[in-house]
KEPADREN-691962 format. One record per residue (C-alpha): residue number from 1; residue in one letter; chain; x, y, z. Coordinates in Angstrom, 1 decimal. Layout:
! KEPADREN-691962
<fifi NUM, "A", "A", <X, Y, Z>>
...
END
This chain:
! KEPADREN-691962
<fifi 1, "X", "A", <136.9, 245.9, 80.5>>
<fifi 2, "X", "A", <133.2, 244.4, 81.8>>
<fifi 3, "X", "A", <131.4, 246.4, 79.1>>
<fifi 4, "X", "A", <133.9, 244.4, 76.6>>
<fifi 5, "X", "A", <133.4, 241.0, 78.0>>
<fifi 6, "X", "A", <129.3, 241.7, 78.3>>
<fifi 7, "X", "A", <129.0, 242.4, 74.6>>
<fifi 8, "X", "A", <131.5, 239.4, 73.7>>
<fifi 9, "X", "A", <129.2, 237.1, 76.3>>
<fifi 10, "X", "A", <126.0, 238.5, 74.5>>
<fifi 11, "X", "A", <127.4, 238.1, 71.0>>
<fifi 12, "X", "A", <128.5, 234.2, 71.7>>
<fifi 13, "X", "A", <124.8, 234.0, 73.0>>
<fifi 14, "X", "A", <123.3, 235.0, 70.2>>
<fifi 15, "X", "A", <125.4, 233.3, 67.5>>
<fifi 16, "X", "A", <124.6, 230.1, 69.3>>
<fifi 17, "X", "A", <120.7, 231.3, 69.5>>
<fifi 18, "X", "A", <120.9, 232.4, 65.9>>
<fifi 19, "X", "A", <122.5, 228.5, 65.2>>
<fifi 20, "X", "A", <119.7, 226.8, 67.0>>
<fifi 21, "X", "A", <116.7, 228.6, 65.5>>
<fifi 22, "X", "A", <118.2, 227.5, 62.1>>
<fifi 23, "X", "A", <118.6, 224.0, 62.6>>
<fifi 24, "X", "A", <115.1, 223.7, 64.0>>
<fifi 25, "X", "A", <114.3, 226.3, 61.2>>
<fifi 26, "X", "A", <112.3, 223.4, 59.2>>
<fifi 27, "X", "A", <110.8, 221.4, 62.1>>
<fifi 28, "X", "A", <107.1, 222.1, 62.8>>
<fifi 29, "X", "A", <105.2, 221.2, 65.9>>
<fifi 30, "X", "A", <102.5, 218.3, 65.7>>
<fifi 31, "X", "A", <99.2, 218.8, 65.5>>
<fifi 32, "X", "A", <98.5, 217.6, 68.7>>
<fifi 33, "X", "A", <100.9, 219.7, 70.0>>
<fifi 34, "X", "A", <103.5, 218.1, 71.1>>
<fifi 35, "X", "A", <107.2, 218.5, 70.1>>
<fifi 36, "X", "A", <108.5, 217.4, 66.8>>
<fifi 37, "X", "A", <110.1, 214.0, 66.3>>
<fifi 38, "X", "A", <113.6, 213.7, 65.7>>
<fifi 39, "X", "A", <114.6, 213.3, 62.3>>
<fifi 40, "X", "A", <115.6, 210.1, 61.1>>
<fifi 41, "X", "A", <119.3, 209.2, 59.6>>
<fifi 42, "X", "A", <117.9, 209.3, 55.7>>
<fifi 43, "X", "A", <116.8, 212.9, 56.5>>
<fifi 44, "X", "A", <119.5, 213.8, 58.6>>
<fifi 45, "X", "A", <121.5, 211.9, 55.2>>
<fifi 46, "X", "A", <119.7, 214.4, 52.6>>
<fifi 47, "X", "A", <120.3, 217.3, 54.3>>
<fifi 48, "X", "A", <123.7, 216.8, 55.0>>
<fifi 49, "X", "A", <124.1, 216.6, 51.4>>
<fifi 50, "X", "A", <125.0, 219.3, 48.6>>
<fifi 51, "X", "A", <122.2, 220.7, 46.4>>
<fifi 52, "X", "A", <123.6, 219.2, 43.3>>
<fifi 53, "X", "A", <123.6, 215.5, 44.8>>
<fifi 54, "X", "A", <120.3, 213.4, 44.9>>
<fifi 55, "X", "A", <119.4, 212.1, 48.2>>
<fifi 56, "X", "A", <119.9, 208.5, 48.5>>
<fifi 57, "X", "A", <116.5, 206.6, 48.1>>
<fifi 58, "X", "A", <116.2, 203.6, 50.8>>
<fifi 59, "X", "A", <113.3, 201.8, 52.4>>
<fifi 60, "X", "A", <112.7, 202.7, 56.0>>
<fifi 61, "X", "A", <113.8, 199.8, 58.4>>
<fifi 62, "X", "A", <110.5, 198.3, 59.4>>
<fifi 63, "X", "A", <110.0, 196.7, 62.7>>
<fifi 64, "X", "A", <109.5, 192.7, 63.1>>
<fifi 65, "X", "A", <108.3, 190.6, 65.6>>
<fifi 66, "X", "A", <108.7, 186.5, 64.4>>
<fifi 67, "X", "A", <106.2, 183.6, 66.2>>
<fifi 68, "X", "A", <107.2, 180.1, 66.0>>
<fifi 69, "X", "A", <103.8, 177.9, 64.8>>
<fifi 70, "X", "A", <103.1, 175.0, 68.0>>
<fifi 71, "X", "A", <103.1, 171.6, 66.2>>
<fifi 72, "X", "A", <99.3, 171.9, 64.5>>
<fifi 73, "X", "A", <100.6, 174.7, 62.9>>
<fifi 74, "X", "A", <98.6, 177.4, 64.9>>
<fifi 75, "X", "A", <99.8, 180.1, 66.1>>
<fifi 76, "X", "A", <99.0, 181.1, 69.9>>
<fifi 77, "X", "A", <100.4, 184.2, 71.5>>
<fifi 78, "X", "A", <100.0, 186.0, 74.5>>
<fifi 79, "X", "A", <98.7, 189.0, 73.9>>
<fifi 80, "X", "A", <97.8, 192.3, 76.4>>
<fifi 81, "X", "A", <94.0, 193.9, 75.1>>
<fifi 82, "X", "A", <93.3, 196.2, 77.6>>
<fifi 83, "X", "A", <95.9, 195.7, 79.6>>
<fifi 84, "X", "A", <94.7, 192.3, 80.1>>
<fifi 85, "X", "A", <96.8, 189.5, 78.9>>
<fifi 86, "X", "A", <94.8, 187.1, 76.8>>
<fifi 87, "X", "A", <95.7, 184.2, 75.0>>
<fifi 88, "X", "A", <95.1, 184.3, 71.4>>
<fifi 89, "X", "A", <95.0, 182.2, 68.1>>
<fifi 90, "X", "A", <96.3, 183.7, 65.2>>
<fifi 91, "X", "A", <93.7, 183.6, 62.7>>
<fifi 92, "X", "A", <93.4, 185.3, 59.0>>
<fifi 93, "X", "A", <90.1, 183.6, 58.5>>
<fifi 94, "X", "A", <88.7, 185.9, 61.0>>
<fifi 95, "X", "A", <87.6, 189.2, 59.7>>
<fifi 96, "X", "A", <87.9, 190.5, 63.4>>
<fifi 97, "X", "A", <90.0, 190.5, 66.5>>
<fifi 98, "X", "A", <87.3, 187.8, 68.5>>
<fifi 99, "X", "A", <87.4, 187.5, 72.2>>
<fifi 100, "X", "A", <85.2, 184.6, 74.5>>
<fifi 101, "X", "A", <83.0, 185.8, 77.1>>
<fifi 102, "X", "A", <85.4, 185.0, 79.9>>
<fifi 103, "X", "A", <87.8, 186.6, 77.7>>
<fifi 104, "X", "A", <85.8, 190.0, 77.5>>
<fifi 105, "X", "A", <85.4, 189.4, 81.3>>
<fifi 106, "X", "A", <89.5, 189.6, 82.0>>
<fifi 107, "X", "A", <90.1, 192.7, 79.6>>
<fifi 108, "X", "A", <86.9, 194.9, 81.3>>
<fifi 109, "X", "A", <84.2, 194.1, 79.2>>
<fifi 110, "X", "A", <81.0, 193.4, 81.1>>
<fifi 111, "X", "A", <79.4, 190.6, 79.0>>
<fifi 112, "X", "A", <76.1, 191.0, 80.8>>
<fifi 113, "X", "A", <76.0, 195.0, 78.9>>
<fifi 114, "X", "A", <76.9, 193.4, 75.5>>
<fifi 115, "X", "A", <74.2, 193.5, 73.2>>
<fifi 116, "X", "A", <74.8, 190.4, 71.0>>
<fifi 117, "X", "A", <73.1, 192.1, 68.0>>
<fifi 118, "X", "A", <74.2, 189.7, 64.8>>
<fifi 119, "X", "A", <74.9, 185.9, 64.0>>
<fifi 120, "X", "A", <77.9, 184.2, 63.0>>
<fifi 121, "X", "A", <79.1, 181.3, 61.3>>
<fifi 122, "X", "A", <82.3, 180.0, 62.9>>
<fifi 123, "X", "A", <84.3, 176.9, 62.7>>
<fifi 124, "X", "A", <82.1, 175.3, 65.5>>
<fifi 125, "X", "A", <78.9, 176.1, 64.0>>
<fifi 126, "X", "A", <76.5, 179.6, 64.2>>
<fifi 127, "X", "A", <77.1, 182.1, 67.3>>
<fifi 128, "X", "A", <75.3, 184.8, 68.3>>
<fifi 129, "X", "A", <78.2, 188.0, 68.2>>
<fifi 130, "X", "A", <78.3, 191.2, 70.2>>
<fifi 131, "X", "A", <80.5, 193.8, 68.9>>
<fifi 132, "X", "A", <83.0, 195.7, 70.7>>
<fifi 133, "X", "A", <85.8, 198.2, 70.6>>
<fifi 134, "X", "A", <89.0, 197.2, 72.0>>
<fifi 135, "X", "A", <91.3, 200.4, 73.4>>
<fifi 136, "X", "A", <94.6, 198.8, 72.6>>
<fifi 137, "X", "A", <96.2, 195.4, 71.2>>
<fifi 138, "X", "A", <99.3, 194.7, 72.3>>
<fifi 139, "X", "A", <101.8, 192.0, 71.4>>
<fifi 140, "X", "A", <105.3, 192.5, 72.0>>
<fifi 141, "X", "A", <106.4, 196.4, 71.6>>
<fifi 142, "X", "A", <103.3, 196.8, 68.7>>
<fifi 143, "X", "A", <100.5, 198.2, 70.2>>
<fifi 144, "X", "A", <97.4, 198.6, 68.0>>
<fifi 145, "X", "A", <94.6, 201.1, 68.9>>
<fifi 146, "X", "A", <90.7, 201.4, 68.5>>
<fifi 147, "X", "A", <90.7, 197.5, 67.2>>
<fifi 148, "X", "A", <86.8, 196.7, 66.2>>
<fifi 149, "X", "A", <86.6, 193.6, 67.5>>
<fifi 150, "X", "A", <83.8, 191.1, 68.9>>
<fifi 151, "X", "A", <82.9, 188.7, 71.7>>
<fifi 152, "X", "A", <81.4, 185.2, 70.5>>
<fifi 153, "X", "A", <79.3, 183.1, 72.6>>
<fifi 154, "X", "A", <80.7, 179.3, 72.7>>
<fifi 155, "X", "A", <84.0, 180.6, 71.3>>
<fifi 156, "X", "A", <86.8, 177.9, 72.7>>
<fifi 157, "X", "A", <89.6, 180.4, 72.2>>
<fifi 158, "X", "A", <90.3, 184.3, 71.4>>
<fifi 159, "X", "A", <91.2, 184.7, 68.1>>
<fifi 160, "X", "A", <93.5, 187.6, 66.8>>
<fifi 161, "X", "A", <91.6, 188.4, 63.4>>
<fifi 162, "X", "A", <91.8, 190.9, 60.5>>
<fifi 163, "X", "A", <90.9, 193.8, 62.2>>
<fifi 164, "X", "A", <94.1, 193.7, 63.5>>
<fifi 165, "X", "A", <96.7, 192.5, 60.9>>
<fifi 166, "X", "A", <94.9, 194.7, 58.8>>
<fifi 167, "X", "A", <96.5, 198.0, 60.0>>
<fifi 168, "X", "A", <100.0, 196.0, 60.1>>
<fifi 169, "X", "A", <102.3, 196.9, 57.1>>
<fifi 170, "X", "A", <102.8, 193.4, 56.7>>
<fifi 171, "X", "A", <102.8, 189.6, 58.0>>
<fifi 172, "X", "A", <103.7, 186.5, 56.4>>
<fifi 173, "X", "A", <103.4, 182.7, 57.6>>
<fifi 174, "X", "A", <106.3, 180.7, 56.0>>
<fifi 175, "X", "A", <108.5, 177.7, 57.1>>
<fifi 176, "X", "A", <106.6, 177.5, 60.2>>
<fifi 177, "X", "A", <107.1, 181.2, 61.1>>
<fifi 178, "X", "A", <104.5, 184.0, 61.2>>
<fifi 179, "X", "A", <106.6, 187.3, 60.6>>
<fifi 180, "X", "A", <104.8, 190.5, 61.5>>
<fifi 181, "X", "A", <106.3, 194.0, 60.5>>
<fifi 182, "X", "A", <104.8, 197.5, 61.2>>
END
């Protein structure tokens, strides 16, 4: 009677084994090694379908965050670089993510190391400009990484430039709004 229940034990075990290795059967680790992502309801979708019925095509759903312009029609957010929240002007004219020296100070930036190797023309006039490498950007849940930025002498206010809302998948100011997806 044991030796009958054993097998029937082991045989349940391995159907269910047998079940789980081929559901994982197409998932891959990453490279970095860690476990592979979920997959997401369209591919969860497809494969749940028959051979002999296309997949349904559909846009993934993008993330959004939305910032109300103040009444000059700037937008100002409070953003964490570093860890460090800054305050920060939202500025496509900028070709990169610009902090001011006190700025630099507050997210671990030691402006007396900064070599401020190059000029540049601003809205105030010419600056001398020290480049930089900001570990992260943060605003809201978006977190940006490895932003080249720079820190401008007589700079009145950090600026969140294009070497950040270039690696977005999108932003648009309209009505008043600035919409950012990624």
């Amino acid at each position: 009677m044991i030796g009958w229940a054993l097998r029937w034990v082991l045989l349940c075990c391995g159907i269910v084994l047998l079940g789980v290795g081929l559901l994982d059967r197409g998932a891959a680790p990453s490279p970095d090694g860690a476990s592979p992502a979920r997959p997401d309801k369209q591919t969860v979708a497809s494969a749940s379908n028959s051979i002999n019925t296309p997949p349904r095509s559909s846009a993934p759903a993008a993330n959004t965050i939305v910032y109300t312009a103040n009444g000059q029609g700037h937008v100002i957010l409070e953003a964490a670089v570093n860890g460090a929240l800054v305050r920060v002007l939202v500025d496509t004219g900028a070709s990169l993510v610009t902090l001011t020296p006190a700025d630099a100070r507050a997210v671990g930036i030691d402006p007396a190391g900064l070599v401020f190797s190059a000029r540049v023309n601003t809205a105030n006039g010419t600056a001398r400009m020290a480049p930089v490498t900001l570990r992260e950007v943060r605003i809201g849940q978006l977190s940006i990484y490895d932003v080249p930025a720079a820190v401008i002498e007589n700079l009145n206010v950090s600026l969140l430039g294009m070497s950040f809302l270039n690696r977005l998948q999108g932003y648009e100011m309209r009505d008043g709004k600035l919409t950012i997806t990624w």
